[in-house]
N, C-alpha and C positions, 0 to 999 in steps of 0.2 A: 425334463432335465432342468435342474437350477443354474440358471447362469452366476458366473461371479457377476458381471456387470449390474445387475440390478439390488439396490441399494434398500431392499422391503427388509420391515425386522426378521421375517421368517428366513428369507435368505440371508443375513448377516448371522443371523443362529446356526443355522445350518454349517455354513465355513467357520466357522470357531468354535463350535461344541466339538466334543470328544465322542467320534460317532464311534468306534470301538466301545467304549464305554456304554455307553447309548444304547446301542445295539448287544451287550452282551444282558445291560437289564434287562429288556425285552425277553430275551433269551429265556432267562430263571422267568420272568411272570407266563412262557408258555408253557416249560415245564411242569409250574403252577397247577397250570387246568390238568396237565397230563397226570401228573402226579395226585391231583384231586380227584380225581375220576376212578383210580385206583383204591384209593385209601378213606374216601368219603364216604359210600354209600352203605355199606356196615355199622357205620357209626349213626348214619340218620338210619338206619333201620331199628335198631337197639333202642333209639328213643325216641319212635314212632312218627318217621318224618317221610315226604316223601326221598325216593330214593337218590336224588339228584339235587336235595336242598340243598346240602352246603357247594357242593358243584355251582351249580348257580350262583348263590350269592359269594363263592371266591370269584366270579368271571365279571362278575358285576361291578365287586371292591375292585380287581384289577384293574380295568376299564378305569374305573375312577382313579384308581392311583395311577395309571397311565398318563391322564391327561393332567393329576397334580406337578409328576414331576416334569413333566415337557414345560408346565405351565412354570413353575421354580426354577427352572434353570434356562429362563430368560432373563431372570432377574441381572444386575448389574451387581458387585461386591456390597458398595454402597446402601443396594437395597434389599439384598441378603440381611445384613446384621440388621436392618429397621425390622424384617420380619421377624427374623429369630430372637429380637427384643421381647416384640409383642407377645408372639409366641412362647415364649420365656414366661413371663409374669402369667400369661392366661393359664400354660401349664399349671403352675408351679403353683394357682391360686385353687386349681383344682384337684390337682393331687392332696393339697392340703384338706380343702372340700371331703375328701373320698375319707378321712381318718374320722368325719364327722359325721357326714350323710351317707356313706357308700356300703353298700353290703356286703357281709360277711360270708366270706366265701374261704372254707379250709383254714378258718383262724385270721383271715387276712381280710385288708379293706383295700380293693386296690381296683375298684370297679365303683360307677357310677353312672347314675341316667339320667340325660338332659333330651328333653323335648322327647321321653321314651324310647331313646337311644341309649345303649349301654357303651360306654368308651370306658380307655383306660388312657388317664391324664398322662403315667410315667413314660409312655410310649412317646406322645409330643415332646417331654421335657427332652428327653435325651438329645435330639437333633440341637436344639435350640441349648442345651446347655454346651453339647460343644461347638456351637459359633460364636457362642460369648465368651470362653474360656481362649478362644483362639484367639478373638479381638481385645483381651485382656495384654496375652500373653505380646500380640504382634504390635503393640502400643508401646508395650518396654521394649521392640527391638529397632522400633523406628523413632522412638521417641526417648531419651535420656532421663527428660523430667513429669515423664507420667509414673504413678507407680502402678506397674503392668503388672506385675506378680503377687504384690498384696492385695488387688483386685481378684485375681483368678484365684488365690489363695481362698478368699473371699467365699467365693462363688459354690465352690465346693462345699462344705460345710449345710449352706442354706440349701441344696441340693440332696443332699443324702440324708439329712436328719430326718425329716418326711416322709424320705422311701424307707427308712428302715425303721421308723414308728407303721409304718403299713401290716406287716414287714415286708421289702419286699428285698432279702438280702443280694439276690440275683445280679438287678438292676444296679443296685447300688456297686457290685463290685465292677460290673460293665465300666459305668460312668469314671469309677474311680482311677480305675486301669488306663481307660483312654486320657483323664487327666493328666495322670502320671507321664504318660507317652507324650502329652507336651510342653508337660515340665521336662520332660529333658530334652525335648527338639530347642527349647528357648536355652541351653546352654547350661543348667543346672551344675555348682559343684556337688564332687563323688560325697563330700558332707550329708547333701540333702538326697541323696540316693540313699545312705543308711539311713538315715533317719524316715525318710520317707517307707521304706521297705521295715521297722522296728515300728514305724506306727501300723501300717498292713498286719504285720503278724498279733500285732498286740490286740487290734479291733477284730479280728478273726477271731481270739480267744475271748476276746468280751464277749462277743456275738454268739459263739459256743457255749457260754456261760451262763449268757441272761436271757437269749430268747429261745426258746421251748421249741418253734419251728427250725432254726437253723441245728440244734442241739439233735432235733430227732432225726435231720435229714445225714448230716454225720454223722452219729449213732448205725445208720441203719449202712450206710456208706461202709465204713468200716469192720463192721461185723456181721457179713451175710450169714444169711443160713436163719434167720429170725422172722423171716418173713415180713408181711407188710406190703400194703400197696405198691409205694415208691419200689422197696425190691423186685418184687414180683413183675414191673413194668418194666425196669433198667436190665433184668435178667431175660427177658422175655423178645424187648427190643435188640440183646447183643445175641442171642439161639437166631433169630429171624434174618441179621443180616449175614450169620454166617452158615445158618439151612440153605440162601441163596446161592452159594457158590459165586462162582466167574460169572456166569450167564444169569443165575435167576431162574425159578420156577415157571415164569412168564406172568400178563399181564392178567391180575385175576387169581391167580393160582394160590394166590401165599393166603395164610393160616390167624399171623399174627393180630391185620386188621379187625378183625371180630371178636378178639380179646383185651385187645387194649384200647380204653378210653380215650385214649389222645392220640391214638394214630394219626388223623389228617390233620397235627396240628406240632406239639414234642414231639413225635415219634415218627414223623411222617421219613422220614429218612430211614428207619428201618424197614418201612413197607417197601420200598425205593430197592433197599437192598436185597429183599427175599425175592422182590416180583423181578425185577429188571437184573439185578446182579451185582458184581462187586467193581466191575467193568465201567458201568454205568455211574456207581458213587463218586468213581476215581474221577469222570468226567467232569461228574458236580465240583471236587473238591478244586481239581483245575479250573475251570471257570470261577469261582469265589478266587480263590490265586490270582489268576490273570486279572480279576476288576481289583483287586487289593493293591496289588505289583503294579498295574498302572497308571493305578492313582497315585500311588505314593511317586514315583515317577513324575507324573505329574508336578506336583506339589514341588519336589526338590530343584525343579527346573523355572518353578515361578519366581521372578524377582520381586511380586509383591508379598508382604510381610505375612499381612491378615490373608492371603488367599492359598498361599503357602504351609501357616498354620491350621485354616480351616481344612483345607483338600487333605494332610496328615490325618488329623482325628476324624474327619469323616471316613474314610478310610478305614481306621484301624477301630472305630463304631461298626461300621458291617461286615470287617473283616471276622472281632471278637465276636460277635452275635453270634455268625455263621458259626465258627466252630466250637463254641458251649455246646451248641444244642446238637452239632456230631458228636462233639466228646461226650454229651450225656447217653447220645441213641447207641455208642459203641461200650457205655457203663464203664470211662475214664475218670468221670467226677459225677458229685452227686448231683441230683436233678436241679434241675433250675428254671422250669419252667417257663422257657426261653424259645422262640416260633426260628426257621430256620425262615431267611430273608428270604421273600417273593415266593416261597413254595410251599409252608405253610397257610394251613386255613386262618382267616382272623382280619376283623375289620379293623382296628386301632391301628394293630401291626404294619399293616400293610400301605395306608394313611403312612402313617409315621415315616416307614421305609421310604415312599414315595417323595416325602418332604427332605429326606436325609439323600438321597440320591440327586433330589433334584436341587439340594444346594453345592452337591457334590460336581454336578456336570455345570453349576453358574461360574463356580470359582475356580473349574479350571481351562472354560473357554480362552482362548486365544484370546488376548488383549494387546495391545500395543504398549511397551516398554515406557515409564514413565521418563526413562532418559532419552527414547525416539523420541517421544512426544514434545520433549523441551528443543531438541532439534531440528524438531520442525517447525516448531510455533518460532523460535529464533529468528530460523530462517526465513521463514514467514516477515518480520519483522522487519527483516534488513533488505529486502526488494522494494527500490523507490518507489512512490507511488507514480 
């Protein structure tokens, strides 16, 4: 049993973290294994692995993302943004890296190996780009004479030009989107909503225009019946969750695993659906809901600026993630190559997520109001000695 009365950091964590929260990650990284167990071992058979390798090393990354984000979200605000600094520039030096060194993979560069380890840089940037963009934005709302918005203005630009010389269009509309979301929590006139939504459309038709991946994935989006990998997996994945019915074939039973390359990883959410049911989705999509709902909750209730801002885009970073990658497994939008958080297979992913969570549970621990605080130190002041 934790007492309040003992004053150790782990018990100070404990009474001011958001154990709903907490405990609902946990949750997605058991489903993880279960869901890995499922949709795994066809894929390591296909390409001659044992039957339980990636099972294994998702339980493993878990583990490690476990103890990242308990580890992150001791942090204090203050030392949140010093990481998501650091983490910023290392990203962002490395994503750069991957357009130079990184192998090509499907036309793209968006992978690299350090010390024989393969990561993917875009995965770190995104957490660490929206702590910055929060601490841009929450500077103009606490401060008059910072420029808070030509900073985060800023920040954007040096962020997506990278991912989309990669290409990696996906990422980039993530990032974008969550930006956008606090540009208008920071107050935004309806001016810079059109204009912001007329630059969205206009770079979507650049995008469709000049790069040959984005061009083929709409293309193919658009006009089924042409066949093609991408089709043949987006059509394949929305047959499988709706062969499942209510209930699901059972565990084991479904068809789709052994056909498609990306089961335990994009598509694992259709395996989810054939084996387990349509029952079982609903529950998934509820849990993503409830950790979305609140946080933002959270966030709206925080009287600090920057932690307010941050807990919004964190939030609506793993809110959006999660549901590309259903809209893609139910063939709503075109593929995107996007891991469903804590239940896809995937070592950067899962890191990242861990990071992005665990700055998520720092900035919305229980703190003492900066106006208590003056209160009390006051008062403090005014008792003779």
């Amino acid at each position: 049993m934790v007492s309040r009365a003992d004053r150790s950091a782990f018990n100070e964590w404990w009474w001011t973290i958001d154990r709903w929260l907490l405990f609902s990650f946990m949750a997605l990284m058991l489903l993880g294994i279960l869901f890995g167990l499922a949709a795994s071992p066809p894929v390591a058979a296909r390409l001659g692995l044992p039957t339980f390798y990636f099972v294994n090393r998702q339980a493993f990354f878990l583990v490690l993302a476990l103890i990242t984000m308990v580890g992150v979200s001791f942090l204090s605000p203050r030392h949140v943004r010093r990481m998501a600094l650091v983490l910023f520039f290392v990203a962002l030096a490395l994503v750069v890296a991957t357009l130079l060194f990184g192998a090509e993979v499907k036309g793209a560069r968006r992978w690299i190996s350090l010390a024989g380890i393969s990561i993917q840089p875009s995965e770190f940037l995104k957490p660490a780009f929206i702590i910055m963009a929060a601490w841009a934005f929450s500077e103009k709302a606490s401060r008059a004479d910072m420029p808070g918005t030509p900073m985060a203005m800023l920040l954007l630009p040096i962020v997506i030009v990278p991912l989309i010389l990669q290409p990696d269009f996906g990422q980039t509309m993530l990032v974008t989107a969550v930006w956008c979301g606090l540009f208008f929590l920071a107050g935004l006139h309806l001016l810079w909503v059109a204009g912001l939504g007329i630059l969205g459309v206009g770079g979507l038709f650049l995008a469709y225009k000049f790069l040959p991946h984005v061009t083929s994935r709409i293309d193919k989006f658009l006009n089924k019946g042409n066949g093609g990998a991408g089709e043949f997996q987006a059509e394949t994945a929305r047959e499988s969750l709706l062969s499942g019915g209510w209930l699901g074939k059972g565990p084991g039973e479904g068809t789709v695993k052994r056909i498609l390359p990306d089961s335990h990883t994009d598509y694992i959410f259709a395996v989810v659906g054939e084996e387990f049911g349509l029952i079982v989705c609903m529950v998934i999509v509820a849990l993503f809901a409830f950790i979305v709902l609140r946080a933002l909750s959270n966030a709206f209730r925080n009287e600090d600026p920057f932690a307010r801002f941050a807990a919004a885009g964190l939030a609506m970073l793993f809110g959006l993630q999660a549901s590309i990658n259903m809209a893609v497994n139910l063939d709503l939008i075109p593929p995107k190559g996007m891991t469903l958080p804590f239940i896809s297979y995937g070592g950067s992913s899962l890191i990242s997520l861990a990071i992005t969570t665990g700055f998520l549970l720092a900035v919305t621990r229980r703190r003492p109001s900066a106006a208590l605080v003056s209160r009390v130190s006051t008062g403090l002041r005014a008792v003779p000695a």
